[in-house]
C-alpha positions in Angstrom: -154.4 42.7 30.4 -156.5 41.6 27.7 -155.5 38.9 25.9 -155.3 40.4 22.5 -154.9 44.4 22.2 -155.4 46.4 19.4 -155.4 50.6 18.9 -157.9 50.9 21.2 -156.5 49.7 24.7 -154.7 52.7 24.7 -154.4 52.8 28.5 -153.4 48.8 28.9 -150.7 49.9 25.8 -149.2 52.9 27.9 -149.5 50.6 30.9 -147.3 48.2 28.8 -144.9 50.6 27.4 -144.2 52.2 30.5 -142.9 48.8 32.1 -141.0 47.5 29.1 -139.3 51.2 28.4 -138.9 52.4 31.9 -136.8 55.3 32.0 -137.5 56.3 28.2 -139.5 59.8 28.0 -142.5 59.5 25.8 -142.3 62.6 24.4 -138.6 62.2 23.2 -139.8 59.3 20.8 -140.6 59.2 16.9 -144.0 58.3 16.0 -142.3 55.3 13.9 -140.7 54.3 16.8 -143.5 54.3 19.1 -145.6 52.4 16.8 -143.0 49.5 16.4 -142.8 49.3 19.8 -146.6 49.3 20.1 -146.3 47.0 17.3 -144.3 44.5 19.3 -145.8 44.3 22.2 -147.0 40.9 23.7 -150.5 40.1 23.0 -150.8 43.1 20.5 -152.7 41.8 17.8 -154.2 45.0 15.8 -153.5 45.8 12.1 -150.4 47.5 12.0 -152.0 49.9 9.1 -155.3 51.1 11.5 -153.1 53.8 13.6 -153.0 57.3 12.9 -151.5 60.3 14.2 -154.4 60.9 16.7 -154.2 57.0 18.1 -150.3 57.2 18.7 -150.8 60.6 20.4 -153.7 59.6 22.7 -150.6 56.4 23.9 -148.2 58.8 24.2 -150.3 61.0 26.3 -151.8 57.5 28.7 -148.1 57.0 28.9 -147.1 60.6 30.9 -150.3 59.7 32.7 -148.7 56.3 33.6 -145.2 58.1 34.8 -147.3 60.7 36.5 -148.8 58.3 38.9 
């Protein structure tokens, strides 16, 4: 993991929130909720404000990849 993550890391973020929330289905969050959760994740040190629609989408979707495998 890097030390600092931002919007970017988007697989190391699914990665993440696929350990901390095991058993939660991605696709049966809020967008507000993933992004708090993004939000609070060690090490994440982005500006809360720089996600969109797109970014938390492109998570959510890493995220089924991570359960997938």
């Amino acid at each position: 993991m890097s030390a600092r993550l931002g919007w970017t890391d988007v697989r190391e973020i699914a990665r993440l929130l696929a350990a901390r929330h095991a058993g939660v289905s991605p696709l049966s969050l809020r967008f507000t909720d993933l992004h708090r959760w993004i939000t609070e994740l060690p090490g994440f040190a982005d500006d809360p404000r720089r996600s969109n629609e797109q970014v938390l989408e492109a998570i959510q979707m890493a995220w089924i990849d991570e359960l997938e495998d």
